[in-house]
C-alpha positions as CSV (number, residue, x, y, z in Angstrom):
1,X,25.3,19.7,-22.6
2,X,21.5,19.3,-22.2
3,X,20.1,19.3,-18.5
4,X,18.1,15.9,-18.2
5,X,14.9,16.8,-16.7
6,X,12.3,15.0,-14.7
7,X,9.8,12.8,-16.8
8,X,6.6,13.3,-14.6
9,X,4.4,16.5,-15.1
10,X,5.7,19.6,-13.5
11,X,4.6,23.6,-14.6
12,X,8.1,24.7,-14.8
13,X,10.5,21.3,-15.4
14,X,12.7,20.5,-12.8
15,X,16.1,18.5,-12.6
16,X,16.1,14.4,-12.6
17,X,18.0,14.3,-10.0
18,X,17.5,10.5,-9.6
19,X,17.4,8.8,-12.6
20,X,14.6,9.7,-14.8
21,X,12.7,12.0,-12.1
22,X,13.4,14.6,-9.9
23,X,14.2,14.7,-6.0
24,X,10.6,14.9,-5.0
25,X,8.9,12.7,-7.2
26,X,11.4,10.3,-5.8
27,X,10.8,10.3,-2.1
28,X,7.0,10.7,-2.6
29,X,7.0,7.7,-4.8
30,X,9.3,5.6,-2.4
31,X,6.6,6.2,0.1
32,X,3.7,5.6,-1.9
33,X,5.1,2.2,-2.0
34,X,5.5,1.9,1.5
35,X,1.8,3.7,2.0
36,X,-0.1,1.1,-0.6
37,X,1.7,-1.9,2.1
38,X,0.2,-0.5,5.3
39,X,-3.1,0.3,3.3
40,X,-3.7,-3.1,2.2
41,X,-2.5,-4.4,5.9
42,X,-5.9,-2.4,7.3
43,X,-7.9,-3.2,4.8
44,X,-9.5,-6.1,6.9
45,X,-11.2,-3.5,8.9
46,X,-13.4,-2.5,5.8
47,X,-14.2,-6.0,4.7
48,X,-18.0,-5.9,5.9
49,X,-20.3,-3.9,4.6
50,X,-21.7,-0.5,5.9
51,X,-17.6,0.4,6.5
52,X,-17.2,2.2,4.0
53,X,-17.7,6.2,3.5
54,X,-21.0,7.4,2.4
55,X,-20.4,10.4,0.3
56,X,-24.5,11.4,-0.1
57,X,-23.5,10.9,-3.9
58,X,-25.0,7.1,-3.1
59,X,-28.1,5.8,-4.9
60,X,-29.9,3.0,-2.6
61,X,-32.3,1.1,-3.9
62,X,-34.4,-2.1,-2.9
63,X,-32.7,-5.3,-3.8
64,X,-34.5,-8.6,-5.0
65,X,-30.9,-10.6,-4.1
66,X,-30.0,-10.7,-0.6
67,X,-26.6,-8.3,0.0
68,X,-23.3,-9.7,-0.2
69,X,-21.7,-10.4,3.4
70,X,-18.3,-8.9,2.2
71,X,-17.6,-5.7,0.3
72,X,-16.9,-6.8,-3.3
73,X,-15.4,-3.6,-4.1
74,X,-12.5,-4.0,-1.6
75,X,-12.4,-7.6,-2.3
76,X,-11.8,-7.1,-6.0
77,X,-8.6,-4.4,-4.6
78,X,-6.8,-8.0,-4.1
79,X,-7.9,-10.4,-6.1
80,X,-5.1,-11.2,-9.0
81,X,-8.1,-11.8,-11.2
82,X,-9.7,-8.7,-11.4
83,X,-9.0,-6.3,-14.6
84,X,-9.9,-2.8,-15.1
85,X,-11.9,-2.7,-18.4
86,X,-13.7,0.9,-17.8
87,X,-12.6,4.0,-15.5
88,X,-15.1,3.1,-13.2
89,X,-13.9,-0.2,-13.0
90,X,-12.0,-1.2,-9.5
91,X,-8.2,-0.4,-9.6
92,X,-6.6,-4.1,-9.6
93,X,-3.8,-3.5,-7.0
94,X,-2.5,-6.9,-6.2
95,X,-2.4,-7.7,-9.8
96,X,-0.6,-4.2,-10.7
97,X,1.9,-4.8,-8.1
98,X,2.2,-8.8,-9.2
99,X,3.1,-7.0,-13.2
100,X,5.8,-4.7,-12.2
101,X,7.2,-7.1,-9.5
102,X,7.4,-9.8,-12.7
103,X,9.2,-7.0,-14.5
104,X,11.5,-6.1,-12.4
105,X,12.2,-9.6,-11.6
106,X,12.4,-10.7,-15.6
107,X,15.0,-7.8,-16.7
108,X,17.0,-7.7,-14.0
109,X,17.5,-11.6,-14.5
110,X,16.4,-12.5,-10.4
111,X,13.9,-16.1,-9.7
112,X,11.0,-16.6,-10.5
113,X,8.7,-17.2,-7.7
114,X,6.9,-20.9,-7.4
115,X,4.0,-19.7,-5.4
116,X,0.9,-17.2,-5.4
117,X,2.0,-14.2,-5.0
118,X,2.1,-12.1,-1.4
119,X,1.5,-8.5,-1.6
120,X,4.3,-7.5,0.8
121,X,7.2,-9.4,-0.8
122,X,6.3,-7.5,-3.8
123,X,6.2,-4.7,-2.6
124,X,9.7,-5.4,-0.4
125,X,10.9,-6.3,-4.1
126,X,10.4,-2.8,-5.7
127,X,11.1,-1.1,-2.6
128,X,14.3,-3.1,-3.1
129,X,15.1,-2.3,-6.7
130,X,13.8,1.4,-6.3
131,X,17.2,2.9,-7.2
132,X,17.4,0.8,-10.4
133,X,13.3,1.4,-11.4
134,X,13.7,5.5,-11.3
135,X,16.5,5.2,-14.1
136,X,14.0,3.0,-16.6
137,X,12.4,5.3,-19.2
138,X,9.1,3.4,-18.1
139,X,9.1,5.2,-14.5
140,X,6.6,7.3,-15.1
141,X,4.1,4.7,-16.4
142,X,5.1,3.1,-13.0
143,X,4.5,5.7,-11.2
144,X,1.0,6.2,-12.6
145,X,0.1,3.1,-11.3
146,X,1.4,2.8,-8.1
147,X,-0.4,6.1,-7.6
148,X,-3.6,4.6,-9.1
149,X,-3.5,1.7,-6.5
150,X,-2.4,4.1,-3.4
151,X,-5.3,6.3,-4.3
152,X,-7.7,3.4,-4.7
153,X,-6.7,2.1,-1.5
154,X,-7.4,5.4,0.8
155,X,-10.6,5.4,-1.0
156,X,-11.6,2.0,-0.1
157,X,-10.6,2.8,3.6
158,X,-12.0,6.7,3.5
159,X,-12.4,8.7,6.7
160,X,-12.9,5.7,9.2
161,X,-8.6,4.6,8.7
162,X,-8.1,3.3,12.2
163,X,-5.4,5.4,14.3
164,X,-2.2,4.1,15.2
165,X,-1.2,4.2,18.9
166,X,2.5,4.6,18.8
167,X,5.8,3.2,16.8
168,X,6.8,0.0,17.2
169,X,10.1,-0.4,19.0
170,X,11.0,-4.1,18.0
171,X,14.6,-3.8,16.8
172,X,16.4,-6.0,14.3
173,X,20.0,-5.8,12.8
174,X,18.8,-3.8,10.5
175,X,17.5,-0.9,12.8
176,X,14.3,0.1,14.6
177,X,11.1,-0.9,12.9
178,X,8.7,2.0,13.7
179,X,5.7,0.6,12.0
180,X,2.2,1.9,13.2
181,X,0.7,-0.1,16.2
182,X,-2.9,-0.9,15.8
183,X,-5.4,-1.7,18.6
184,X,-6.8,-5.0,18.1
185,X,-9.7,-4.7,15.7
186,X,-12.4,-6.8,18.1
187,X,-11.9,-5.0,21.0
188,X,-9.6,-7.3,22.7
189,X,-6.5,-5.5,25.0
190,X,-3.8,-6.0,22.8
191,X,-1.9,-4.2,19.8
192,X,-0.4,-5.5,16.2
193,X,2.6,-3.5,14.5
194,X,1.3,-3.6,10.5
195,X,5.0,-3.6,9.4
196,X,6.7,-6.0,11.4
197,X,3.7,-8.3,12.7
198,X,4.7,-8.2,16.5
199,X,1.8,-8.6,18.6
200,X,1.4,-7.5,22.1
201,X,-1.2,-9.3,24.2
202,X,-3.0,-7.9,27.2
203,X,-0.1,-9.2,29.4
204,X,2.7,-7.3,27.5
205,X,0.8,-4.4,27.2
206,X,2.3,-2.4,30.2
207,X,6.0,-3.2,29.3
208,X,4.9,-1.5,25.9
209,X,3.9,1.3,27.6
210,X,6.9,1.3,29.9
211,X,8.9,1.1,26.5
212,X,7.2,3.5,24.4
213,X,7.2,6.5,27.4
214,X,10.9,5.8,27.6
């Protein structure tokens, strides 16, 4: 009986364990998916220009327009509309996410939905379905892309990623949610968990702390 091996690249082929891959490509792609949702959650720190790394590779030159007060390159990371005609083109990540979501959604005979689509519930939709998406023969192709928009995301963001401040400690039915916490991004006292939403205010912030040094 022939060993059924992993579909993504290795040097020496290893075991699909899960499906169509193998153990590691399947917990390093379940948390690329969960990466690309807190990604896109911070991106609204590097909307303005001037946030983004400066590699030295930049050419600057003198303008006759006047500069655009967002950056277009993260802006086009979200927009549904943008397509990736050239390499150097942006990586369209909402609309990549949107295709595999519709996908997933179409074969596996679930609704349709009626409104724009929302990054996280599609991403709470694969992350859902993983088990069933790793034994398609089109993982791989998935996977290429999903590690096209995770790497397109750290490079909008670069060096200057905020740093969490702790786990967040809200707990549901369903367990613990230990998202990051995030200062507030104007300075204010106050924190916001990227997974959950919960948002301490100056007020709350010491029975935070009392929680999180428990």
């Amino acid at each position: 009986m022939t060993e059924n091996l992993c579909i993504m690249g290795h040097a020496k082929p290893k075991k699909a364990q899960h499906g169509f891959i193998c153990a590691n490509h399947y917990e390093k792609l379940g948390s690329a998916l969960e990466d690309i949702l807190e990604l896109c959650s911070l991106l609204f720190y590097f909307y303005e220009p001037g946030t983004a790394t400066d590699d030295g590779r930049q050419v600057h030159g003198t303008r006759i327009d006047p500069p655009s007060p967002v950056r277009l390159d993260v802006v086009a990371l979200m927009d549904p509309r943008t397509k990736q005609l050239h390499p150097s083109d942006p990586v369209p990540v909402l609309a990549i996410i949107e295709s595999w979501a519709k996908l997933v959604r179409e074969e596996r005979d679930l609704e349709m939905p009626t409104t724009a689509s929302i990054l996280s519930e599609e991403i709470h939709l694969l992350s859902h379905h993983w088990a069933w998406i790793v034994e398609q023969p089109w993982v791989d192709d998935f996977a290429n892309e999903i590690r096209d928009c995770q790497s397109a995301l750290k490079s909008a963001i670069g060096e200057h990623s905020p740093r969490p401040v702790g786990k967040c400690p809200i707990t549901t039915d369903e367990g613990t949610c230990q998202g990051n916490l995030y200062q507030d991004r104007y300075g204010r006292l106050g924190v916001t968990c990227r997974k959950c939403g919960e948002v301490w205010g100056e007020t709350e912030l010491r029975r935070l702390g009392l929680v999180l040094g428990a």
